[in-house]
N, C-alpha and C positions, 0 to 999 in steps of 0.2 A: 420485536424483530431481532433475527441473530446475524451478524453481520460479520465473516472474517474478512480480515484485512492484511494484504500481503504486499510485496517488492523485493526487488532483484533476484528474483528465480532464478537468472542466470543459466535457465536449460534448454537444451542437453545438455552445455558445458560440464554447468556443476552437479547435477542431477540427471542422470535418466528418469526415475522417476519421482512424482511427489511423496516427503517424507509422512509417512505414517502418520505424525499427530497431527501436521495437517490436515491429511485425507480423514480420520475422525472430525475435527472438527468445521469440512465443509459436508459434511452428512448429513449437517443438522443447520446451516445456514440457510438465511433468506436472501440472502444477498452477498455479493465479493465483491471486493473493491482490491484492485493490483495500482499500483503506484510506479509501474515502469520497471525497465530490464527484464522485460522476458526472456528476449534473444532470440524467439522462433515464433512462429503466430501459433501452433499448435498446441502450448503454452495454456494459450484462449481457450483450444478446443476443448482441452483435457479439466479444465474452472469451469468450462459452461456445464459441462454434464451433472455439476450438483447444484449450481443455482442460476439467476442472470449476474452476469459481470460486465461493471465499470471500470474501467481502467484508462490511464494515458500512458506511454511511450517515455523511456529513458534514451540514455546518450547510448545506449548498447543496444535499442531496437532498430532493425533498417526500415527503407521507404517502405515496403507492404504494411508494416505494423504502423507506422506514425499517420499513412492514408486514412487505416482503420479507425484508428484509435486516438490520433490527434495527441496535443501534448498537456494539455489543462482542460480541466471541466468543473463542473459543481451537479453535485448531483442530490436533490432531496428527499429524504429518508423518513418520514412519518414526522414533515414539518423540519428536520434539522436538516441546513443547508451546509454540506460538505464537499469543500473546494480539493482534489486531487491532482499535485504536478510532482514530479519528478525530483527536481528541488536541483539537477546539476546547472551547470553556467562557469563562467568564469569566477579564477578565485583558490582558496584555499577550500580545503573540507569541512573546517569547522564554520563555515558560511552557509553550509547549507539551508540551516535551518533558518539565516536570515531570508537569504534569495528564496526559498519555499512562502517564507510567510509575504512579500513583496509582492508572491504573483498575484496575491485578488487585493484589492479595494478594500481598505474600511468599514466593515458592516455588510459585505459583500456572503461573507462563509461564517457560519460557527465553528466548524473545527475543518483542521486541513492537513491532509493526510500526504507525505511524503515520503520517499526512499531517498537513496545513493547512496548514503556514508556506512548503510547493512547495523546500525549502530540503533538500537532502540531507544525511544524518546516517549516520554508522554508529559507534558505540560502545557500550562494556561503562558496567555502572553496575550496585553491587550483585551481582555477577553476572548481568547480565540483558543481553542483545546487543538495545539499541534500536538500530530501523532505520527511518528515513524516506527513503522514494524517492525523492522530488523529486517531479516533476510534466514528463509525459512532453508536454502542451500548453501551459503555461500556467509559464514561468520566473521569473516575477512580477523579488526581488528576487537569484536565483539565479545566477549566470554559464550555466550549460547549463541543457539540458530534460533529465530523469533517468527512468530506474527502476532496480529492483533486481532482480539475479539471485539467489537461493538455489541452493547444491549440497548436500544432505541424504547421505549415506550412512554406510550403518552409524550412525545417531544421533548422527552429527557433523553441522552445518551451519556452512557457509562462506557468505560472504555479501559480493559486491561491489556497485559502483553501474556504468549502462552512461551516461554523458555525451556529448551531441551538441549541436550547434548549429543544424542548421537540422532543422524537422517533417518 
């Protein structure tokens, strides 16, 4: 199973439209997973057309999108349970990745997928494979524009970042 994984689109704002290597690489996905900030529900529409999409609502979605889409989930993927929140709250920004790993339970997710800081991450902690995408529009203080690929089979997931420089 191929699984891209994105956060903080931040569009229209920062994009009219999706950048190129992402649009390759949800060509060939089985699944999307957005981790919040879309900014518009349309966002949604323009993900669904290449696969189904799970996502939860950032501090920059308003009430239509957060009705939709709620702000935490876990969703399971060929046996691996993967927890999805936004990861904002109160606090500094290098918290993020604590308040992300906070929102589920002990034993609760195998890996947990988060946005806000636009800052790519992948590591263990606990046992628990947290992965933040970056930010496929919006580089803020990042070197690249990011997201993330998942490869799920047989109940293993592998998980890299795709890095570019121009949308």
């Amino acid at each position: 199973m191929k699984v891209v994984v994105v956060s903080d689109t931040h569009m229209p704002r920062m994009a009219k439209k999706l950048p190129e290597r992402l649009v390759e690489a949800l060509k060939k996905a089985d699944v999307i997973l957005h981790a919040g900030d879309w900014t518009d529900v349309s966002v949604v529409t323009m993900l669904r057309k290449y696969a189904p999409v799970y996502g939860i609502c950032g501090n920059n979605d308003g009430p239509e999108l957060v009705r939709m889409l709620g702000l935490r989930r876990i969703v399971t993927l060929e046996g691996v349970r993967i927890g999805i929140v936004h990861g904002h709250g109160q606090g500094k920004r290098e918290e993020t990745e604590s308040r992300a790993f906070r929102a589920f339970e002990p034993g609760e997710v195998d890996v947990i997928v988060f946005g806000h800081s636009h800052i790519p991450l992948h590591k263990q902690r606990d046992g628990v494979l947290l992965f933040n995408p970056g930010s496929p529009t919006d580089r803020r203080r990042s070197t690249h524009y990011a997201f993330g690929l998942f490869t799920i089979h047989e109940g293993r997931l592998t998980a890299e970042h795709v890095k570019y420089l121009n949308k």
